[in-house]
C-alpha positions, 0 to 999 in steps of 0.5 A: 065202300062205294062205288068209284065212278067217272060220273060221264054220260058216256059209254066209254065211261061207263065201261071203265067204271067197271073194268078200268081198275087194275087187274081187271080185264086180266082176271077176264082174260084168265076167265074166258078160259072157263070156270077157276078156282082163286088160287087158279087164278092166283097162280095164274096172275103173278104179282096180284096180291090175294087182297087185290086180287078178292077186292077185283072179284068181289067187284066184277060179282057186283057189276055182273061180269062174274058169278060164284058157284060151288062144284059138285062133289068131290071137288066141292070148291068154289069157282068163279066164272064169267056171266054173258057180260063178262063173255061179251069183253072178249072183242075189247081183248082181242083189240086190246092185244092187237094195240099192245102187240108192238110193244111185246119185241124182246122178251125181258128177265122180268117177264113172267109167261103162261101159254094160254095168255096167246089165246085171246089174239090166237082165236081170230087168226086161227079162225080166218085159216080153218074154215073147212070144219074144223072146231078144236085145235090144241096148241102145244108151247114148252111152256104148255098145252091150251085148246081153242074152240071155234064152233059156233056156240061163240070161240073160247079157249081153255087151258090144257090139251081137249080130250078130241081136238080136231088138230094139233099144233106145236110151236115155239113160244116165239112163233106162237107171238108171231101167229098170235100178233099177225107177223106171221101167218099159220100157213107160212109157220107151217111150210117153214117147219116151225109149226108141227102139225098132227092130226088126230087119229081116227078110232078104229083107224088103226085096225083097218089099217093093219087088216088092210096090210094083211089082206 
């Protein structure tokens, strides 16, 4: 099939030639999380056909925003991750999100919700509030866990809480899109309670402590 092109001595145009095309930029969006299997994303792109969805990626491989590579054993399944292009959208996301935000008010019926989809807006807020070191922050929904890396390899999200995360966080789905689209502040989650904040406990803590009590 060839390829569909805008045929525009533009920028603008060429960057839709390659992520213009429906599911496109969500599938980025599932992938900044970090390698997935298809029926990963599959799952986690309610309403994509598995045609639409093979079509898009084999698509994205061809303009080099992902690759596909095979796990080591045991696992031995294919994934598909993003290339240092498909990485370098996560701006034109964030953008994205923060242009669409009016328009998420009342959740509808239809709605389907995964809590890592606040992770594209939540890394820029969280990394203007954490500015003192820390790096991993777990965030915790009814709907479930993601974690946000702000180190200085470039900000990143992955889906499911991170094995040592730096705090906490625990939220309702509503003041996570609060925080998410800039309505509220972290700060101000945190003081009015709807925002529950733990800290890690440090290996070892625990015994000096109690050596401490009995001392």
């Amino acid at each position: 099939m060839s390829r569909r092109s805008y045929d525009q001595y533009c920028a603008v145009a060429r960057a839709l030639d390659a992520v213009g095309d429906r599911w496109t930029l969500l599938i980025v969006r599932e992938l900044l999380g970090g390698p997935r299997r298809y029926t990963d994303l599959h799952a986690d792109l309610p309403g994509v056909s598995t045609d639409m969805l093979a079509s898009r990626l084999k698509d994205m491989e061809r303009d080099g925003l992902v690759t596909r590579r095979r796990l080591a054993p045991p696992g031995a399944a294919f994934v598909y991750e993003l290339t240092a292009r498909g990485r370098a959208l996560l701006p034109a996301l964030t953008a994205l999100a923060d242009w669409g935000a009016p328009a998420l008010d009342e959740k509808r019926p239809t709605d389907a919700v995964r809590a890592h989809w606040f992770a594209v807006p939540l890394i820029t807020r969280l990394a203007g509030h954490f500015t003192d070191g820390i790096e991993v922050v777990d965030i915790a929904l009814d709907e479930g866990e993601f974690h946000i890396v702000l180190d200085g390899d470039g900000p990143g999200y992955a889906d499911g809480p991170a094995e040592r995360p730096d705090i906490r966080l625990r939220m309702d789905t509503a003041t996570c899109a609060d925080i998410a689209y800039d309505h509220l502040s972290l700060a101000q989650g945190i003081e009015s309670g709807r925002i529950a904040v733990t800290l890690p406990e440090v290996p070892g803590e625990r015994q000096r402590q109690k050596r401490t009590t009995t001392a």
